[in-house]
N, C-alpha and C positions, 0 to 999 in steps of 0.2 A: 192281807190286803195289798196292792200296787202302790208301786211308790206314787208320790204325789205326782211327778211331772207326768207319771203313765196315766194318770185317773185326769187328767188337767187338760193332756191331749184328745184321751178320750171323750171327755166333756164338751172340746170344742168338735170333734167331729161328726160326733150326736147332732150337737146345733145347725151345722153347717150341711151336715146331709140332708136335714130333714127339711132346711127351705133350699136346698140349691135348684136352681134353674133346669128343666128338662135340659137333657144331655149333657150334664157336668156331672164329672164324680170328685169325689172326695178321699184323701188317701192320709192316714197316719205318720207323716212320712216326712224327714227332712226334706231340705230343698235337695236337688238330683235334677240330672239330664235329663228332659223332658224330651221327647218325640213329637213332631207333630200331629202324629196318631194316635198321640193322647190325648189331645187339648180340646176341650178345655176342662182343664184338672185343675183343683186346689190340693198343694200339700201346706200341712201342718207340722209344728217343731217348734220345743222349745230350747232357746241357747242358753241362755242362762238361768243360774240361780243362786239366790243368795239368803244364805240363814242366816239368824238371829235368834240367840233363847229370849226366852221372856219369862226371866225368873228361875227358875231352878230344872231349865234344861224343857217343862211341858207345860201348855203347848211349847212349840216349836214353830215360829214365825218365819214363812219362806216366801220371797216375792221371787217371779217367775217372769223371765221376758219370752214371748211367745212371738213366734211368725206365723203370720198364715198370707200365702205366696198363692194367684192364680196366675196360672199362666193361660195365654188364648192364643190361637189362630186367626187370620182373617183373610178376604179376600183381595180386597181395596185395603190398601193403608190407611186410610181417611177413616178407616172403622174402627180403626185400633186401639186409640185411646177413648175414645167411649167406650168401648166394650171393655177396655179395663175398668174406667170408671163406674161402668153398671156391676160388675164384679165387687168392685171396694163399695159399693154401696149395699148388696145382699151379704155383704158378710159384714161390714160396720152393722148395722139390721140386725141381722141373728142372732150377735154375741151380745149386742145392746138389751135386746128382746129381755136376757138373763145373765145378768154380770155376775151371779155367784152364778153361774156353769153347773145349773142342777146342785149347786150344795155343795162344791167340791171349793169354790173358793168365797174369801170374804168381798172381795172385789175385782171390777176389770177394768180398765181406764185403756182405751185406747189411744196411742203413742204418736202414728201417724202413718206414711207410705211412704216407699220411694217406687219407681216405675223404671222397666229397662225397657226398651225396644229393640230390637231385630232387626235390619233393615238389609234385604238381599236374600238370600238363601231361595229356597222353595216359594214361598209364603210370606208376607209378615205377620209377625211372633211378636212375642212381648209377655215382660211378668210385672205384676203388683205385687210388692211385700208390703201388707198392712203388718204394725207392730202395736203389741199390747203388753202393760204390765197388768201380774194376775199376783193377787196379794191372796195367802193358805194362810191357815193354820192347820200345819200339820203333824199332831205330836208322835214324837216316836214308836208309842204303842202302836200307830196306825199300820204300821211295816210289817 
């Protein structure tokens, strides 16, 4: 079986494909240099994680902090932060929909966002990082 954080990422990309908006994909994939020929793209990634036994080693209690990062393009700047904001709102949505992530966790609490913007280049650009912690029990037989 895949480690937890692969099953955890996977879970979210399930969710998040299956309602994302005509013409956005979805990638497994830390945050990285986006193109503007991608956008609008969500990647997915988790940064940390922190165990805890719970009693004699199983389960194995691991919270998970997860990003999920959309980035967009626009035409007009005046578009930019709504279009993030419609983004951070179909993916708060998705994950909400199923906080255990199909079964793979016990909980998902989402953390919050932060937003960068672009300004100049090509286009104006911009990303949302929504943050969630994701509470497993994962015991080591699982591996």
């Amino acid at each position: 079986m895949a480690h937890i954080r692969t099953r955890v990422r996977s879970a979210l990309h399930t969710a998040l494909a299956a309602s994302a908006p005509s013409g956005w994909s979805v990638e497994r994939s830390r945050e990285r240099e986006v193109d503007l020929g991608e956008m609008p793209v969500v990647l997915i990634g988790v940064r940390r994680e922190v165990a805890q036994s719970d009693g004699n080693c199983l389960p194995e209690r691991r919270d998970l902090a997860a990003e999920v990062t959309a980035h967009v393009a626009v035409v007009n700047f005046e578009d930019l932060e709504d279009d993030l904001d419609a983004a951070s709102a179909w993916i708060e949505k998705a994950i909400a929909a199923d906080p255990t992530l199909g079964g793979v966790a016990r909980e998902t609490a989402y953390r919050g966002a932060d937003l960068d913007l672009v300004i100049g280049g090509e286009r104006p650009a911009g990303r949302v990082t929504l943050s969630f912690d994701i509470r497993t029990s994962a015991p080591l037989s699982s591996f």
